[in-house]
C-alpha positions as CSV (number, residue, x, y, z in Angstrom):
1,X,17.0,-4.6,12.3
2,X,14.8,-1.4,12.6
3,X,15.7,-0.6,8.8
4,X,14.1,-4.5,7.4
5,X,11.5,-3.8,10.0
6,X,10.7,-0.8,8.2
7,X,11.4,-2.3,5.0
8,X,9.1,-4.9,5.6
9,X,6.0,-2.7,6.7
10,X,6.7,-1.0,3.2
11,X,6.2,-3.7,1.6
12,X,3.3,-5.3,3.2
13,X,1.3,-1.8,3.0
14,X,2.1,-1.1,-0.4
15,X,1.6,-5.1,-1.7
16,X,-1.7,-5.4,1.0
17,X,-3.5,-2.2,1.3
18,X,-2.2,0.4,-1.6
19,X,-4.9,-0.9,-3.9
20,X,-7.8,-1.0,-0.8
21,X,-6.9,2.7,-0.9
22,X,-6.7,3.3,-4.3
23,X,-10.0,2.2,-4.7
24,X,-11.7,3.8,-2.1
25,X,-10.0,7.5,-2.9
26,X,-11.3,7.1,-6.9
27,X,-14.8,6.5,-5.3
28,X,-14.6,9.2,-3.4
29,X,-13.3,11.8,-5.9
30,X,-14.1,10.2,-9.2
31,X,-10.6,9.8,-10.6
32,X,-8.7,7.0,-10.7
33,X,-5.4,8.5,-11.8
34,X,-5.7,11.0,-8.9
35,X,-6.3,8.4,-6.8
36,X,-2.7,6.3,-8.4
37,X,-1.3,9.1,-8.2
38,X,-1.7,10.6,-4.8
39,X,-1.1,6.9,-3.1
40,X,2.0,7.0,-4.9
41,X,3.0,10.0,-3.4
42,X,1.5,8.7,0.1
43,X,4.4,5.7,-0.4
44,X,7.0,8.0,-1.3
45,X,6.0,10.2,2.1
46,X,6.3,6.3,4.4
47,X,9.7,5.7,2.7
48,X,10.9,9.2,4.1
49,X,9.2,9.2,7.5
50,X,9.3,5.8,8.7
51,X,12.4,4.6,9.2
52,X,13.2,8.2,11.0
53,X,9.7,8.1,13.1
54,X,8.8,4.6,13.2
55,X,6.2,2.5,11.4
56,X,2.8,4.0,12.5
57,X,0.1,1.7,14.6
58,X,-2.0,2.0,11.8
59,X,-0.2,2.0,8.7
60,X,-3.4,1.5,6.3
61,X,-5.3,4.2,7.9
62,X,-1.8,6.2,7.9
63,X,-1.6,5.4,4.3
64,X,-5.4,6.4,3.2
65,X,-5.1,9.8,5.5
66,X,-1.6,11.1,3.9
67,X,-3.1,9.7,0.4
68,X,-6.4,11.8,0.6
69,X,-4.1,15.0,2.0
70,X,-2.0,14.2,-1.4
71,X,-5.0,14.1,-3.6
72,X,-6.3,17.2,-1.7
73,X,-2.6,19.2,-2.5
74,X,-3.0,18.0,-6.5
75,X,-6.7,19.5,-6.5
76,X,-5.4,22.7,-5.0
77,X,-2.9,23.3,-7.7
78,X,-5.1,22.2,-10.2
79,X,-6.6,25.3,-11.5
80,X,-8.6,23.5,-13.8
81,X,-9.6,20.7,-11.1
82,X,-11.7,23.4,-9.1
83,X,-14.7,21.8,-9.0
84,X,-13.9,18.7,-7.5
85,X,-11.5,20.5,-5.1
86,X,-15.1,22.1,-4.1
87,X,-16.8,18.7,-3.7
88,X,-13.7,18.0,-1.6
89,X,-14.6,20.6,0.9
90,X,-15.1,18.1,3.6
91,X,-12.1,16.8,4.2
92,X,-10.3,20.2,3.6
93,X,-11.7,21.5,6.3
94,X,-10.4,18.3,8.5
95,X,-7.2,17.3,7.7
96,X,-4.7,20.3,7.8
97,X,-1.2,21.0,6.5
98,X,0.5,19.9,9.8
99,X,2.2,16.7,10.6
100,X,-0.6,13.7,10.2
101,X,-1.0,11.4,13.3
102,X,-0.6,7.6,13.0
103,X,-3.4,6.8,10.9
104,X,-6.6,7.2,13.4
105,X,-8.6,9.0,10.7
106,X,-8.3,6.2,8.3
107,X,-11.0,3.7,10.6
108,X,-13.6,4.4,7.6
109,X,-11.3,1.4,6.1
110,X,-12.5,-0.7,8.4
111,X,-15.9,0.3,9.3
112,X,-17.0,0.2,5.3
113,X,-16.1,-3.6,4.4
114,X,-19.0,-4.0,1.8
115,X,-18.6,-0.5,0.0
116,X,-14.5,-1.2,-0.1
117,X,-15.1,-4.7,-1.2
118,X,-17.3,-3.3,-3.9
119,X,-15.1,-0.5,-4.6
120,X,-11.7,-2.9,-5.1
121,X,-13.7,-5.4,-7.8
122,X,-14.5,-2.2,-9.3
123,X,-10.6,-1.3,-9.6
124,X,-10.1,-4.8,-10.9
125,X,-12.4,-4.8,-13.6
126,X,-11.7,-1.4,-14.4
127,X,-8.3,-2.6,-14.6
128,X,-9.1,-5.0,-17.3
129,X,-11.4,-3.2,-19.2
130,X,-12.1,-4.4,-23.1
131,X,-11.3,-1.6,-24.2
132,X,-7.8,-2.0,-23.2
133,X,-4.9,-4.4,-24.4
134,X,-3.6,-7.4,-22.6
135,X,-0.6,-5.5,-22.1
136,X,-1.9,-2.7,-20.3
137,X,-4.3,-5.0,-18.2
138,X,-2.0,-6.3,-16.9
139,X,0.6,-3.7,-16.2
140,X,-2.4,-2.1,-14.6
141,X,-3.6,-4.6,-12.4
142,X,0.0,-4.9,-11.0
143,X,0.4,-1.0,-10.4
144,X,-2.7,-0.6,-9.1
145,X,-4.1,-3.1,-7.7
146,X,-1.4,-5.4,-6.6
147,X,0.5,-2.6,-5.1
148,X,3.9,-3.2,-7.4
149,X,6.1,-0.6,-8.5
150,X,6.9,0.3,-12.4
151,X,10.3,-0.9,-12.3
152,X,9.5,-4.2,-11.0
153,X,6.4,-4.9,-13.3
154,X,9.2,-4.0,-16.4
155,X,11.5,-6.3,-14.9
156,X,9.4,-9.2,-14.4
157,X,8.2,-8.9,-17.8
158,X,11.4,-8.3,-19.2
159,X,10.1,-4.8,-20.9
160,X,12.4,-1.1,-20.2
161,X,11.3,0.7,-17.3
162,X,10.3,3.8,-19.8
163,X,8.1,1.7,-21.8
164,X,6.4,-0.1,-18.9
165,X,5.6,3.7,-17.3
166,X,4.6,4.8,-20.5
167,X,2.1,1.7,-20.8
168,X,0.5,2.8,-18.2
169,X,0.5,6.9,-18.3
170,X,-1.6,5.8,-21.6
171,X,-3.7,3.3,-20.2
172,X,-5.0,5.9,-17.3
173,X,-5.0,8.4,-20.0
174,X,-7.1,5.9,-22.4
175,X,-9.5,5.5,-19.6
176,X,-10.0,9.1,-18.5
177,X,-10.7,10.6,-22.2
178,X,-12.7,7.4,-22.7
179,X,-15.2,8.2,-19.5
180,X,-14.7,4.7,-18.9
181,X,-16.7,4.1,-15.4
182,X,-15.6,2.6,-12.3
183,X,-18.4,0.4,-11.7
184,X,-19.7,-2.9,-12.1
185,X,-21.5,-4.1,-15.5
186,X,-24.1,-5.8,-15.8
187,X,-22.5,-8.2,-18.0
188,X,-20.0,-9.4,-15.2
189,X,-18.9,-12.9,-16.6
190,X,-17.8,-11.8,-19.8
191,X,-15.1,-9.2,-17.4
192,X,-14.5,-11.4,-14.7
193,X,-13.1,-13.8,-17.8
194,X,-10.6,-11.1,-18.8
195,X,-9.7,-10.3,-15.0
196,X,-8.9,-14.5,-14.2
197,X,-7.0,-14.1,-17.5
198,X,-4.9,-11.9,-16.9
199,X,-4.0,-13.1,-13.3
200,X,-3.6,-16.5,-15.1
201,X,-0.7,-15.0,-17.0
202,X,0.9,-13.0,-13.9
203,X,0.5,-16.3,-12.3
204,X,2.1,-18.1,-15.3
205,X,4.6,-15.5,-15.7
206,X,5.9,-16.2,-11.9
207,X,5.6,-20.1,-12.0
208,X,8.5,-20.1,-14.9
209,X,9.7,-16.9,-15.6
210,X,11.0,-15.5,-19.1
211,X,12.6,-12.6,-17.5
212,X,16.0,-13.6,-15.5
213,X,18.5,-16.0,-16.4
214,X,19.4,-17.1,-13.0
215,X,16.0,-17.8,-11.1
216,X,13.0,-20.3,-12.9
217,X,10.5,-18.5,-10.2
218,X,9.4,-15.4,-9.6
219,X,7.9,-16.1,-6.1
220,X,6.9,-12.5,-5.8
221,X,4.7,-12.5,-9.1
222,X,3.1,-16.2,-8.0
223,X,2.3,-14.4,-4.6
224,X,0.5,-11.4,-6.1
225,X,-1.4,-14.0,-8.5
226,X,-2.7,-15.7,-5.8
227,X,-3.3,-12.9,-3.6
228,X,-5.5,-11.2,-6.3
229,X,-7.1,-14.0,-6.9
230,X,-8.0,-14.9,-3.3
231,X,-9.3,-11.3,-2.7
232,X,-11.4,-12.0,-5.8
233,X,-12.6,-15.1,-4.7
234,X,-13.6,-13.3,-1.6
235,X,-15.5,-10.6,-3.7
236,X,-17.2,-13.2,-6.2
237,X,-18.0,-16.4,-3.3
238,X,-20.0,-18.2,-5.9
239,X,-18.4,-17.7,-9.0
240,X,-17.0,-21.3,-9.8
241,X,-14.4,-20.3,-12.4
242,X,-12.5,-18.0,-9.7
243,X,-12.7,-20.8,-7.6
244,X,-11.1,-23.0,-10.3
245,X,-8.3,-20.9,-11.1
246,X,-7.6,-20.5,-7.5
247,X,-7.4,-24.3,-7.0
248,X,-5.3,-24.9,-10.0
249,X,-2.8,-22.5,-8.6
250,X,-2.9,-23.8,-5.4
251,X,-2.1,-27.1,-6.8
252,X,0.6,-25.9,-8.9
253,X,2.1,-23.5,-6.2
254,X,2.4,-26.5,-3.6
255,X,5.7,-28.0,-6.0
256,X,7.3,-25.2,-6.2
257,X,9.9,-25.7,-3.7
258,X,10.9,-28.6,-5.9
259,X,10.7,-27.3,-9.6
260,X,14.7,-26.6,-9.2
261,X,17.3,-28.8,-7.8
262,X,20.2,-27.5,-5.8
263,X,22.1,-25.9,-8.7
264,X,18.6,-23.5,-10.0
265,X,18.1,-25.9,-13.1
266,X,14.8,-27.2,-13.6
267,X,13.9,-30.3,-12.1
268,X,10.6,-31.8,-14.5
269,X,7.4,-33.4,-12.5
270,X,8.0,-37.1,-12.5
271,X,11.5,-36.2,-10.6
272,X,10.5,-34.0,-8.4
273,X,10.6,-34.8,-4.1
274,X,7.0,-35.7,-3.5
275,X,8.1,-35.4,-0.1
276,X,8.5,-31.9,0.1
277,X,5.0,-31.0,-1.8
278,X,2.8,-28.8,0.5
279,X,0.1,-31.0,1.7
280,X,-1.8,-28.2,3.2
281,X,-1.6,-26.4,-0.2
282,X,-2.8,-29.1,-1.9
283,X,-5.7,-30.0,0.8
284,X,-6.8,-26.7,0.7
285,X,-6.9,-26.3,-3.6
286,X,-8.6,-30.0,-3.0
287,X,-11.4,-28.1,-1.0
288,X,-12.0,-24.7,-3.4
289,X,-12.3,-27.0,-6.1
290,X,-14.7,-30.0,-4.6
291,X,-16.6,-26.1,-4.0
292,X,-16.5,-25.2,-7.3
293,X,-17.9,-28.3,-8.4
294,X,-21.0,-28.4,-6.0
295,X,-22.1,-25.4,-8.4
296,X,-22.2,-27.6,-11.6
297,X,-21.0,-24.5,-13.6
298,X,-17.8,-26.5,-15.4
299,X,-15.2,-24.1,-17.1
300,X,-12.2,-24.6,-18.8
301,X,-10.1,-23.2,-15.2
302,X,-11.7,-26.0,-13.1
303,X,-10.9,-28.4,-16.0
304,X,-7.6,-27.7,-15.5
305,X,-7.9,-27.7,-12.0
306,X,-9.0,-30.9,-11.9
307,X,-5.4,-32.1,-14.3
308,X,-3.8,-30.6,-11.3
309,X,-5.3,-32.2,-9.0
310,X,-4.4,-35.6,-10.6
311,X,-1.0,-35.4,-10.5
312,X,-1.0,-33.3,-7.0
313,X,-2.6,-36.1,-4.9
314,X,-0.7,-39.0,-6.7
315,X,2.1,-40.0,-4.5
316,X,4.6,-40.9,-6.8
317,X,4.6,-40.7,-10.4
318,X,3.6,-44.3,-11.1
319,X,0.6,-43.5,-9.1
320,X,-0.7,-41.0,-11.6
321,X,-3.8,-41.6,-13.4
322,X,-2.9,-40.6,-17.2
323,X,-6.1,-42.2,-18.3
324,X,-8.6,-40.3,-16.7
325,X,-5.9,-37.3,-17.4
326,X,-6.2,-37.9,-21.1
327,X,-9.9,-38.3,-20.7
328,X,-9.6,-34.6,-18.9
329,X,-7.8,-32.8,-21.4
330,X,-10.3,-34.9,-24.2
331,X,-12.9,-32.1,-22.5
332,X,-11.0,-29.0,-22.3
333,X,-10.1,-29.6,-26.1
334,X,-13.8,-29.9,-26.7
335,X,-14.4,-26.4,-24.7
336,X,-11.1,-24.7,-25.2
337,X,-9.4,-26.4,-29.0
338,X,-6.4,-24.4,-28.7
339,X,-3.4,-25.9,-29.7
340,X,-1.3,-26.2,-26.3
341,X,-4.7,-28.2,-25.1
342,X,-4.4,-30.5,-28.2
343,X,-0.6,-30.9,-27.8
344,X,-1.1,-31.6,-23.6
345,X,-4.2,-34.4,-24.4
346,X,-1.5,-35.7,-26.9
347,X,1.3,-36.2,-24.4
348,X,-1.1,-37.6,-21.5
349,X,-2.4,-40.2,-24.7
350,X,1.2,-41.3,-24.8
351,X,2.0,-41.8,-20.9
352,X,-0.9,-43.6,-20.7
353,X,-1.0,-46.1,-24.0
354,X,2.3,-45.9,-25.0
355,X,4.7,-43.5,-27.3
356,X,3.7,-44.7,-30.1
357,X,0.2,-43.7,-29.7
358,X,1.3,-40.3,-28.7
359,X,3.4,-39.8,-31.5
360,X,0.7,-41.2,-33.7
361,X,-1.6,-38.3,-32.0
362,X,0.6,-35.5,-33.3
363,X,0.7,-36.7,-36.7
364,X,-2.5,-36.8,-36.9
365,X,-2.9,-33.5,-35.1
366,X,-0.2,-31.6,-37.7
367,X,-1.7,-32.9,-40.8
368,X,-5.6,-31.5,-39.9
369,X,-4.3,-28.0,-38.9
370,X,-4.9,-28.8,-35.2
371,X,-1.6,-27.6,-33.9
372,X,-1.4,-24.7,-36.3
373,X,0.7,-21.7,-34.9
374,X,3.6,-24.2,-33.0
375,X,6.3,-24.0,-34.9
376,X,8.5,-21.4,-32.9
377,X,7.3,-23.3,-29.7
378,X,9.4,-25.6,-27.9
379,X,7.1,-27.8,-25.9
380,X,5.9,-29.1,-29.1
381,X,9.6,-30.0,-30.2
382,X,10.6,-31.1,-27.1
383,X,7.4,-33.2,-26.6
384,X,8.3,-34.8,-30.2
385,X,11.5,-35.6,-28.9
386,X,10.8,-37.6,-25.6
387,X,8.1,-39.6,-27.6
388,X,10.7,-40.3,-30.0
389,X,13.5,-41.2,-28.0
390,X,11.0,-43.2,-25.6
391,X,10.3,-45.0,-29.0
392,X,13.8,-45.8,-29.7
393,X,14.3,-43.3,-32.4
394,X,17.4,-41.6,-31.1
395,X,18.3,-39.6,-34.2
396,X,15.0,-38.2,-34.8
397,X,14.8,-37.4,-31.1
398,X,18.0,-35.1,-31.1
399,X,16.6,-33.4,-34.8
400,X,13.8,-32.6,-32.2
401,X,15.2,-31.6,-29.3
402,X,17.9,-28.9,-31.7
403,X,14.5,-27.6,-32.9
404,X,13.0,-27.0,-29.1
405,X,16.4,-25.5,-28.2
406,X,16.1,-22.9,-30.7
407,X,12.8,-21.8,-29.8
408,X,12.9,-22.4,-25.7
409,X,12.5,-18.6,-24.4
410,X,13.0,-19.1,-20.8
411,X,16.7,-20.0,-19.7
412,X,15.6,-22.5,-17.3
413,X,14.2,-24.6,-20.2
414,X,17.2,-23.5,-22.3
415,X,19.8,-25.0,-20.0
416,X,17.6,-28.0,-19.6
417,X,17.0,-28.9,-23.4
418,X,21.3,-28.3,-23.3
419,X,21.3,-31.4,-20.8
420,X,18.9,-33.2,-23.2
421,X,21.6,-33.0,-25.6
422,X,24.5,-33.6,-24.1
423,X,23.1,-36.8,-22.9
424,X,22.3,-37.6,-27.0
425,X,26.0,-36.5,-27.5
């Protein structure tokens, strides 16, 4: 019991507060990969001194004390790091090279809430700076912000460990010979749009992952989505997209104790156990997004939001308002015409008029280019193939469903799209 007590304090400091201290060490010694580094090694030090001394009373302020003594040790035995071991002066000549004490040195965490608020949105968006790929973004916003190690960024994305470290030794390495800053620009939309992005994919990554045959969620990467999310929606209060993002997640977090049945095998919406949806979830994503709106600032996020929302509140699936969904997803084609958006307005056309219409909407869709790029991706065979078996076309509806069974990706949808079959057969 004392070893998952431990185990559990690990995890909640280095998920919770490892970025908080990240941050607030690159402030203080202008260095962001000293600052990774050095609460890196501060983990590494709980892991070994924990479970043999206990978990300390303060295990953030343990965590930013032992991190700043790390970053301290690096500077000394960096010759060529001399100057800022100088402007570290201060703190050599407190902390000493004894045993620290439980973490009463680290209260500046809590007695500096606006400058650490301001200093962890400036490791988010320097996190997803421009000047980096989505890739790395991401990898980065995980490591060092959302407190996951390498190996399990590499294994939620289904990439080798070496790779994943080497994503992100280049990314910090990118950013330090770049001088990119840690601040805030003054252009902060056009960032905040790349930082809701790329929790939107973490988030999406989690909800059905790609990366293990034997699960459909990766709770642990829906968590950190949110988590980031909310902390960001704490650090923006009136930006109306965060807002939206977080209430579409909310609203798509409350089912997930009912996207798999008993066996692990996906179990699609309109089957699902209403029953068991998280009302509070869902009341709660019901009052971010009624806040978002109040702002009048409409995005594509609260759009989608809004989709959610529909089929969240709707009792049972009969209850669902397609038309008003179709309407909905009319708009976000109109502000975001990608092809998944025209492919979803074409689906919620067919619930709501009919098959018919819907496969009518996708004919129309493939000949003008609109759907361009779907060929290798299943929904839009495996959409095709429900309209057309709905339609009485059984034989063109298991042509479809072999072609969205040769491009499904995640195993989840594979062994589904295998029961689609074997109910044709």
């Amino acid at each position: 019991m004392a070893d998952a007590t431990v185990q559990v304090a690990l995890t909640r400091v280095a998920r919770e507060e490892s970025g908080r201290v990240l941050a607030l060490l690159a402030r203080r010694f202008g260095d962001v990969d000293l600052a990774d580094e050095s609460v890196q090694d501060a983990l590494v030090e709980a892991a070994r001194v924990w479970p043999v001394q206990g978990v300390p009373t303060n295990p953030p302020g343990w965590l930013l004390t032992v991190a700043k003594h790390k970053a301290i040790d690096r500077l000394r035995r960096a010759a060529s790091a001399h100057r800022r071991t100088m402007a570290a002066a201060r703190d050599l000549s407190v902390l000493q090279d004894a045993e620290f004490d439980d973490g009463a040195r680290g209260d500046e965490m809590i007695d500096d809430e606006q400058p650490m608020a301001d200093d962890r949105l400036r490791l988010v968006l320097l996190c997803c700076h421009p000047a980096l790929d989505r890739d790395a973004q991401v990898a980065l916003t995980l490591r060092m912000v959302g407190g996951l190690t390498t190996p399990e960024i590499a294994s939620a994305f289904l990439v080798p460990e070496a790779t994943l470290a080497q994503r992100i030794v280049r990314a910090k390495r990118k950013i330090r010979d770049a001088g990119i800053p840690l601040s805030i620009p003054a252009d902060l939309d056009g960032r905040v749009d790349a930082v809701l992005s790329v929790l939107y994919l973490i988030f999406n990554e989690g909800y059905l992952t790609r990366s293990d045959r034997d699960v459909v969620v990766r709770v642990d990467l829906v968590d950190q989505a949110m988590r980031l999310l909310g902390a960001l929606a704490e650090l923006l209060p009136d930006h109306a997209e965060v807002d939206g993002l977080l209430a579409l997640e909310l609203f798509h977090s409350s089912r997930l104790a009912t996207r798999t049945d008993a066996m692990g095998d996906l179990v699609l919406l309109d089957q699902q156990d209403r029953t068991r949806w998280d009302l509070e979830a869902i009341g709660r994503a019901n009052a971010v997004l009624n806040r978002a709106m109040r702002r009048m600032q409409p995005g594509p996020y609260q759009l989608q939001a809004i989709i959610a929302g529909h089929h969240a509140n709707a009792r049972t699936a009969d209850d669902t308002d397609w038309s008003a969904i179709a309407g909905l997803y009319r708009q976000l084609a109109a502000v975001t015409p990608s092809p998944v958006v025209r492919l979803n307005h074409a689906v919620a056309v067919a619930m709501a008029d009919g098959p018919h219409a819907g496969l009518a909407m996708l004919d129309d869709l493939e000949s003008e280019g609109g759907l361009e790029g779907l060929d290798r991706y299943h929904l839009l065979h495996a959409t095709r193939a429900e309209l057309l078996l709905r339609a009485g076309r059984a034989d063109d509806a298991k042509r479809a469903f072999v072609l969205a069974r040769a491009t499904a990706l995640a195993p989840a949808e594979q062994r589904h799209l295998d029961r689609r079959l074997a109910t044709l057969d």
